[in-house]
PLY file of the C-alpha trace (Angstrom):
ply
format ascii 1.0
element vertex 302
property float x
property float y
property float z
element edge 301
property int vertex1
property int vertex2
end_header
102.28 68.06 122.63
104.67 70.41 121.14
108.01 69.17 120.82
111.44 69.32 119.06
110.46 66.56 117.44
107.44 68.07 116.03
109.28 71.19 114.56
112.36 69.39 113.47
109.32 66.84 111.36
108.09 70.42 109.74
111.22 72.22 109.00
112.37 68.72 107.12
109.13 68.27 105.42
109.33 71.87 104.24
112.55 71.27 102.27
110.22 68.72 100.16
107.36 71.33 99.83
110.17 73.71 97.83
110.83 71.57 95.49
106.98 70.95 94.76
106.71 74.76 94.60
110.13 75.60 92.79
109.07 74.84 88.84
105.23 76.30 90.00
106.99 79.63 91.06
109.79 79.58 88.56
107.11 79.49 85.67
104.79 82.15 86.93
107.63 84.37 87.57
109.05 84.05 84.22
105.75 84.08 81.95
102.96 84.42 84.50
101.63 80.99 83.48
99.57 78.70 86.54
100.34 75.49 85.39
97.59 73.16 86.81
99.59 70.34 85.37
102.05 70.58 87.81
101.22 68.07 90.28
100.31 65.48 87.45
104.14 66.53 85.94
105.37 65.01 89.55
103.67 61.56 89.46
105.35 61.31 85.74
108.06 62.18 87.43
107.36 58.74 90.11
106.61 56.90 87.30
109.71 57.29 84.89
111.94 56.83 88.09
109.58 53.47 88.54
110.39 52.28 85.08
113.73 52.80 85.38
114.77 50.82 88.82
112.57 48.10 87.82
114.26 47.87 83.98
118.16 48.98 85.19
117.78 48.04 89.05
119.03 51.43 89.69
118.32 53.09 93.16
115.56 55.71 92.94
118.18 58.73 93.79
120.18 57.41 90.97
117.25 57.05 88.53
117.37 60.84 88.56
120.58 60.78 86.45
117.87 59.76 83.45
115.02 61.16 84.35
115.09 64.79 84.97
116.82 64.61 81.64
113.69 62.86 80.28
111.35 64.78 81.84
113.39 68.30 80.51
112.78 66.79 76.90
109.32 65.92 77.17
108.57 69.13 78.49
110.35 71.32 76.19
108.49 70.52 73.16
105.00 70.97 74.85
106.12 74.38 75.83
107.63 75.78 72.61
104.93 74.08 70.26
101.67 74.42 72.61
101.68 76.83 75.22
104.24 79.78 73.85
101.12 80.64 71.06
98.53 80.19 73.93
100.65 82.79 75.98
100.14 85.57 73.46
95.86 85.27 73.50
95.34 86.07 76.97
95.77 84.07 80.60
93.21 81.55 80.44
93.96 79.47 76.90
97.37 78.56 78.73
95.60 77.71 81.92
93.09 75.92 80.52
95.77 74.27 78.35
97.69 72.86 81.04
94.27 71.58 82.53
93.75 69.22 79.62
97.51 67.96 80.08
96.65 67.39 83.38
93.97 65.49 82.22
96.27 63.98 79.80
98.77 62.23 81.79
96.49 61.47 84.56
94.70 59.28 82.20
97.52 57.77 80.24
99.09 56.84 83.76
96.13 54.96 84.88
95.85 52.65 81.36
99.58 52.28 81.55
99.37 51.38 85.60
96.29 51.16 86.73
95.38 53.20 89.36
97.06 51.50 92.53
99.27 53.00 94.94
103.17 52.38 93.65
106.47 53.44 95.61
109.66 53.36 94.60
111.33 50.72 97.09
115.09 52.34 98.67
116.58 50.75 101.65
116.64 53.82 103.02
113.09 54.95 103.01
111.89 53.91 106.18
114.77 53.65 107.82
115.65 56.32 111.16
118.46 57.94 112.21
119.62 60.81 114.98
119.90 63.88 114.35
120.03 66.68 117.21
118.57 64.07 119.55
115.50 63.47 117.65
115.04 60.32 115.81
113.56 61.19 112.01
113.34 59.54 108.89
116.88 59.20 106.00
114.39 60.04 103.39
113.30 63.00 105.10
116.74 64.40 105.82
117.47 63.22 101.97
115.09 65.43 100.51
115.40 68.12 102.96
118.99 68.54 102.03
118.05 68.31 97.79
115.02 71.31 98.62
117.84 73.65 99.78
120.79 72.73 97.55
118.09 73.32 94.57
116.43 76.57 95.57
119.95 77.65 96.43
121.36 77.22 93.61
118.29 78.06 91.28
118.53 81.44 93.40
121.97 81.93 92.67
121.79 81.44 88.99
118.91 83.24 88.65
120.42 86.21 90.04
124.33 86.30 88.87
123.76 84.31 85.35
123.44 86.40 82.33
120.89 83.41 81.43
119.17 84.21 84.37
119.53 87.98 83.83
117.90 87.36 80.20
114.75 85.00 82.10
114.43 88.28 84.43
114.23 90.65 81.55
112.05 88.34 79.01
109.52 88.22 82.61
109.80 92.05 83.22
109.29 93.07 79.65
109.23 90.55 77.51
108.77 92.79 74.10
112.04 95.00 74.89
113.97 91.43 75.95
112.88 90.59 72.35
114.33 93.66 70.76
117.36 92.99 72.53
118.49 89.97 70.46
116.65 87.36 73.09
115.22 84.96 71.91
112.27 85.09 74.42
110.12 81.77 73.01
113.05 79.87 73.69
113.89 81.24 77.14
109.64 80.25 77.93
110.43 77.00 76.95
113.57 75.99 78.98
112.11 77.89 81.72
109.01 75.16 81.35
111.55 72.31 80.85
113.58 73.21 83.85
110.30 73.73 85.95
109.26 69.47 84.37
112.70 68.78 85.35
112.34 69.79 89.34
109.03 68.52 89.59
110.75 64.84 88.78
112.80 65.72 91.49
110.24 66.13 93.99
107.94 62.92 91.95
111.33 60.77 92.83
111.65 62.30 97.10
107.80 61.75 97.07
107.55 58.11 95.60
110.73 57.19 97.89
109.12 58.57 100.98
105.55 58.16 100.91
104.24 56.68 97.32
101.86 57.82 94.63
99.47 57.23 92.25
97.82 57.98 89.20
94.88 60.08 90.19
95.12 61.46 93.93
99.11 62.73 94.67
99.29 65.01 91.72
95.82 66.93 93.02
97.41 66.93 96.57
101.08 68.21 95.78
100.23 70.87 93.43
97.55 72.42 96.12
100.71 72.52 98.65
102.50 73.66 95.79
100.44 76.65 95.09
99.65 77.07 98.95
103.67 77.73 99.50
104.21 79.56 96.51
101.70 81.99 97.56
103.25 81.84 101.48
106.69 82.47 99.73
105.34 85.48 97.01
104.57 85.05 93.54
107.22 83.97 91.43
110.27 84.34 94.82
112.39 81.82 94.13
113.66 82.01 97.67
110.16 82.61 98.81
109.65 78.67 97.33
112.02 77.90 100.39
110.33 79.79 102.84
107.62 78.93 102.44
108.11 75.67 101.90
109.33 75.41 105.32
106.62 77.74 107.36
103.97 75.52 105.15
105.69 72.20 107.02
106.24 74.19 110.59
102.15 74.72 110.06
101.44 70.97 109.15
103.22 69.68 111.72
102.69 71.79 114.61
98.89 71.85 113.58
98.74 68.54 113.42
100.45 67.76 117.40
97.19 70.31 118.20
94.21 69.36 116.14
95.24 65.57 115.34
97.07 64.77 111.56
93.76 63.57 110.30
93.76 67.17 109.61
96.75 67.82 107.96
95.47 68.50 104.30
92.61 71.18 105.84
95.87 72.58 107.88
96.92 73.22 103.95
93.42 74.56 102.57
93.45 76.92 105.94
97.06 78.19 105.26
96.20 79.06 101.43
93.36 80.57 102.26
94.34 83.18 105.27
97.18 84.04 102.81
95.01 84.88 100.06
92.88 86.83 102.65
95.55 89.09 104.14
97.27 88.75 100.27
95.82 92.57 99.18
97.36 94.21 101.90
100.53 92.05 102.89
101.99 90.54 99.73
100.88 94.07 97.45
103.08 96.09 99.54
106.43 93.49 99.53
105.93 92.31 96.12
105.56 96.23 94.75
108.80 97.35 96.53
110.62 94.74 95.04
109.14 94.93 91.93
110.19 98.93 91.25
113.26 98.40 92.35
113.59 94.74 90.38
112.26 96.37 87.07
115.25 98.99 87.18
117.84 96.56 87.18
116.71 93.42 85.09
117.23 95.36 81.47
120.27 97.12 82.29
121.78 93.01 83.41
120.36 92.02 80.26
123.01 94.12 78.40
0 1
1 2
2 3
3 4
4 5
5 6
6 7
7 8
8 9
9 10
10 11
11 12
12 13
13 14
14 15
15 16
16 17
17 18
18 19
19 20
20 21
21 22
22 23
23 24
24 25
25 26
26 27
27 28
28 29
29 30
30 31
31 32
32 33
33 34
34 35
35 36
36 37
37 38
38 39
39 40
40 41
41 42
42 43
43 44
44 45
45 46
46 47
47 48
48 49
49 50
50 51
51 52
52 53
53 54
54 55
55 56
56 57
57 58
58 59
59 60
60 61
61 62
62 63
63 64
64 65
65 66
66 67
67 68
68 69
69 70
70 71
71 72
72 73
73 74
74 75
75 76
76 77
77 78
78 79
79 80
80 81
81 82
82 83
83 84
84 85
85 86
86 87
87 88
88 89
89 90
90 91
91 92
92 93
93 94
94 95
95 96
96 97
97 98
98 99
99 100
100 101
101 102
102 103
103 104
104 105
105 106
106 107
107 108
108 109
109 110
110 111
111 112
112 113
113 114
114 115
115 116
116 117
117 118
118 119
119 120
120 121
121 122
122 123
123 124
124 125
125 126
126 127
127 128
128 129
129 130
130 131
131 132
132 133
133 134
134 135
135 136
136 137
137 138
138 139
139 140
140 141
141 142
142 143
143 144
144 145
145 146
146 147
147 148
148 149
149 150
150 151
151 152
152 153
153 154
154 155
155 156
156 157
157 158
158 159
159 160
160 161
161 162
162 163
163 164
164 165
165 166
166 167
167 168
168 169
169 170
170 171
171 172
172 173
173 174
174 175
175 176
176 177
177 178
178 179
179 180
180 181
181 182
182 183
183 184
184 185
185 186
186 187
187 188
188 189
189 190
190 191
191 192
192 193
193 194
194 195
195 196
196 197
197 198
198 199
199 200
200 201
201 202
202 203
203 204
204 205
205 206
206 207
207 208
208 209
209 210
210 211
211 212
212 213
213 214
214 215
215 216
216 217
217 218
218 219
219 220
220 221
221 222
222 223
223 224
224 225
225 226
226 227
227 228
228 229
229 230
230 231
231 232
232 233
233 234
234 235
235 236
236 237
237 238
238 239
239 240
240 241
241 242
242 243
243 244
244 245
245 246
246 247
247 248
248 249
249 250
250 251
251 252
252 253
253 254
254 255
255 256
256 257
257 258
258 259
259 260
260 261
261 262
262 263
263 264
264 265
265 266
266 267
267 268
268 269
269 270
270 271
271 272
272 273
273 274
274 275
275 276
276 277
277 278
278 279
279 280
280 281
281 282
282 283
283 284
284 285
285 286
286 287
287 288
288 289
289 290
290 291
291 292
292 293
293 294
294 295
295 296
296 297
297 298
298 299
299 300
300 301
């Protein structure tokens, strides 16, 4: 049955599912790169926060102080060095690129780990609490409230920034951004760093709320990753929001119908009626906003 409970579960869910799709969505839209490494960047994410309340005793929320820093680092290099030269030959070196991270850090994770289930242990992760007469999890609410500050605020400094103005004009036309004194390379790689950064984010909300591992969570985060980026539009950072959310509503209200042993083919069903209805739906948003997007971004730039 269909309840506020049910709806209040998806909308809270859905704040998580942004931040999954927020670096995904940030780095297409910026240099039109799928980075299949994604979901393996957000159990590195669960891991470093791991390391660091078991070594400092920290809480997990409070692990983030040194990790998304960490994470930032490690992914700078990897950009700038690696995948800026793959850019230039085409689409699929880069993709194929971030494949064999992937690989990578799946692998190094389970010979530093093993491959058991970990969580990061909060006294607030299983713990309840009201809210609008429905009883729902602190964790939840927690990373509800993170997925909008952070889209929010990614939003707004994408859009009044003259950093963000220069990532807007480096994606548009990257060649004029260049002749324009930016330094476009650079801009790729904290773009890629800042995308590794909120992808610890969501590795930190996941671990605290429902655990990882090694081999399975980063396979199953970046395919709701992609599925809400696509719900949301290609490289919207708003959109990572929205569809974030309408992602969750489907979950949850899907699985009050059809029973939540089918909540990850609720996921594989969303992605793949969006893709279907994608040529005549998304074409037509995403080209209006692009005409009228491309007119402005150079002349900000300035």
């Amino acid at each position: 049955m269909i309840d506020g409970s049910v709806i209040l579960s998806g909308v809270l869910v859905g704040g998580l599912y942004a931040i999954v799709a927020l670096g995904l969505t940030l780095v297409f839209g910026v240099m039109r790169l799928v980075n299949i490494a994604h979901g393996d960047i957000i159990v590195l994410g669960a891991y470093a926060s791991m390391l660091v309340v078991t070594v400092l005793g920290w809480d997990p929320l409070v692990s983030l102080v040194a990790v998304v820093p960490l994470m930032f680092l490690i992914a700078y290099p990897v950009q700038r060095y690696v995948l800026t030269g793959l850019l230039r030959k085409g689409e699929e070196p880069p993709i194929v690129a971030t494949f064999g991270i992937s690989l990578l850090i799946s692998a190094a994770l389970v010979l530093a780990f093993t491959g058991n289930a970990q969580s990061l242990a909060a006294p607030y992760a299983l713990q309840g609490m009201n809210l609008f007469g429905v009883t729902v999890r602190v964790s939840d609410v927690i990373a509800f409230v993170i997925g909008v500050v952070l889209v929010v605020a990614v939003n707004l400094w994408m859009k009044r920034s003259r950093y963000g103005a220069a990532l807007r004009a480096a994606s548009s036309d990257p060649q004029t951004a260049a002749t324009m004194g930016i330094n476009v390379n650079r801009l790729y790689a904290v773009t890629f760093a800042a995308a590794a950064a909120f992808a610890a984010v969501a590795g930190v909300l996941i671990g605290i709320g429902y655990g990882f591992t090694p081999t399975t969570t980063g396979f199953s985060f970046v395919l709701i990753g992609f599925t809400v980026v696509v719900l949301g539009g290609i490289g919207n950072v708003m959109g990572a929001l929205w569809g974030g959310l309408a992602l969750g509503l489907i979950q949850s209200v899907g699985s009050a119908i059809v029973g939540s042993e089918y909540r990850d083919f609720l996921i594989y069903a969303a992605f793949l009626v969006v893709l279907l209805v994608k040529p005549t739906l998304h074409r037509v948003v995403s080209g209006i906003q692009g005409m009228r997007a491309e007119r402005l971004v150079l002349k900000e730039a300035k």
